[in-house]
C-alpha positions in Angstrom: 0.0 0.0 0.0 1.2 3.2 -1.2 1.5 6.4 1.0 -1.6 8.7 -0.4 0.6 11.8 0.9 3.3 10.7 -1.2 0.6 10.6 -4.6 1.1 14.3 -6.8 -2.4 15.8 -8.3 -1.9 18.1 -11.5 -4.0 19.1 -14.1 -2.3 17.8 -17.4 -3.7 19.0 -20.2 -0.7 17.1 -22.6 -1.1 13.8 -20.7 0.5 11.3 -23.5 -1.0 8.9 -25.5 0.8 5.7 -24.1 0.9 6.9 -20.5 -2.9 7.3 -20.7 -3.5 3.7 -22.5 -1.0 2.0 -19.8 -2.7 2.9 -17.3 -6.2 2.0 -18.7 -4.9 -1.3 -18.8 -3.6 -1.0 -15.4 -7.2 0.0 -14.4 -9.0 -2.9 -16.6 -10.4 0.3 -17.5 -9.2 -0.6 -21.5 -12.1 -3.0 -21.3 -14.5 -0.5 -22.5 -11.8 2.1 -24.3 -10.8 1.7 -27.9 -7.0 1.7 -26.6 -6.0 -0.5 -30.0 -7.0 3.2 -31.8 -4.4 5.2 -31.3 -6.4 8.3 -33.1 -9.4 7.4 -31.3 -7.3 8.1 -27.7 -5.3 11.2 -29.5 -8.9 12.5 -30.1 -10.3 11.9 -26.4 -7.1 13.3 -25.0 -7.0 16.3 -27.0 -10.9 17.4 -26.7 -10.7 16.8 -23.2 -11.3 20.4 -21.0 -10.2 18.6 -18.0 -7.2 16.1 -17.5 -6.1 15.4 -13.8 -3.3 12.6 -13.0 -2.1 11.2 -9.9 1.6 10.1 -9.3 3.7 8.5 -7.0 6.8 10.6 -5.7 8.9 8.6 -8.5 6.4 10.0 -11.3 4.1 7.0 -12.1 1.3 7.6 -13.2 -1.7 5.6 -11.1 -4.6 7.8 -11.7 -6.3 9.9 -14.2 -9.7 12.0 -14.8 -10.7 13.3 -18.1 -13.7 15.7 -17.9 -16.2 17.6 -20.9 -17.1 20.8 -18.8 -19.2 24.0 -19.8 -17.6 25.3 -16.6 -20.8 27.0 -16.4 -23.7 23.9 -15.9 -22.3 20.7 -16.1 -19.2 17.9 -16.0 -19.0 15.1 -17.7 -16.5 12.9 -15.8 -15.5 10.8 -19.1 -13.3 8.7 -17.4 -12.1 7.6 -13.7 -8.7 5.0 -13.9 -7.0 4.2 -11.0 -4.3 1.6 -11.4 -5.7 -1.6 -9.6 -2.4 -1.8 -7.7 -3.3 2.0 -6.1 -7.0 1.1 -5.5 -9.0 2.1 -2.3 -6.7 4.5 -1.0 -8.6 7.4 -1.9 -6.8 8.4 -4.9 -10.3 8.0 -7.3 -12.3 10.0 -4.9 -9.3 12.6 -4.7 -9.2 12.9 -8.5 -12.8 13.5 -8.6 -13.2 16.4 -6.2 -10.2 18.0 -8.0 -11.7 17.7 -10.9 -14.9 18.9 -9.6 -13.2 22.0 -7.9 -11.7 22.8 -11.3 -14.5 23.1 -13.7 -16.3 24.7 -10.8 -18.8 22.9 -7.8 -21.6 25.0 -9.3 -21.1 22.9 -12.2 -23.3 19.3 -11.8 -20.8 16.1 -12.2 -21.4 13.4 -14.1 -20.4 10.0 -15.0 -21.5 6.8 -16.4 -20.5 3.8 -14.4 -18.6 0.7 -15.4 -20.8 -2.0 -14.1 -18.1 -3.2 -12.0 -18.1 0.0 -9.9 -21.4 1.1 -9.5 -21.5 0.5 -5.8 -18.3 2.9 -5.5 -20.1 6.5 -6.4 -22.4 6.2 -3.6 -19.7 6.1 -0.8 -18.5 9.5 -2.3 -21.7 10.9 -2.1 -23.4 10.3 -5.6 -26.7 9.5 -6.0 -27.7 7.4 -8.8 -29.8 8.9 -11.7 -32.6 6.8 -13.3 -33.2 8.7 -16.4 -30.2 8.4 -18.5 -30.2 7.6 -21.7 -27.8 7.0 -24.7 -27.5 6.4 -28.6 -24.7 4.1 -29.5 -21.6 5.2 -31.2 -21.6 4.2 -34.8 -18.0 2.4 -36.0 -16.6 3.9 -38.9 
């Protein structure tokens, strides 16, 4: 177990592609994002208004947010990795009220859940939303 004093928070707005896909794996997180696309991750990376790592003291990266904000209404948390290895020290629920904090807390946060972590949001406080509802991406 790593010391969570000894974990860095920035805001990274040039986060690099095979940092970002390396940890995804790390994460399982890859099972849902098109990391075998390199352009596809370019594009999420670069359109992102919010990216916020964690690091150890050495520089490793074992967290990241990427946020869509309006910084006016609302956040779309896009994605929440936490390397497994780094998991249930705090470092997720860290990286979301940083992230939260910078696109503003009058802004609402939102995220779609992995199945596998639904039952985390609520210990942070989140309360589940019944009415959302999504069309599919279309493969080109």
């Amino acid at each position: 177990m790593t010391d969570t004093n000894s974990i860095t928070y920035a805001q990274e707005p040039e986060l690099a592609r095979a940092e970002f896909i390396d940890l995804l794996r790390r994460s399982t997180l890859d099972q849902r994002r098109p990391v075998d696309q390199p352009d596809v991750i370019d594009g999420m990376l670069k359109h992102a208004d919010l990216i916020l790592t964690a690091r150890t003291a050495e520089g490793q990266l074992v967290g990241v947010s990427r946020a869509i904000t309006d910084f006016s209404y609302c956040t779309y948390l896009s994605d929440l990795a936490v390397d497994e290895a780094f998991q249930k020290q705090g470092i997720g629920r860290t990286l979301i009220d940083k992230t939260h904090d910078a696109a503003g807390r009058h802004t609402s946060l939102i995220l779609l859940s992995a199945p596998a972590a639904a039952s985390y949001y609520p210990h942070l406080g989140m309360r589940k939303h019944e009415s959302c509802w999504v069309v599919d991406r279309v493969s080109t």
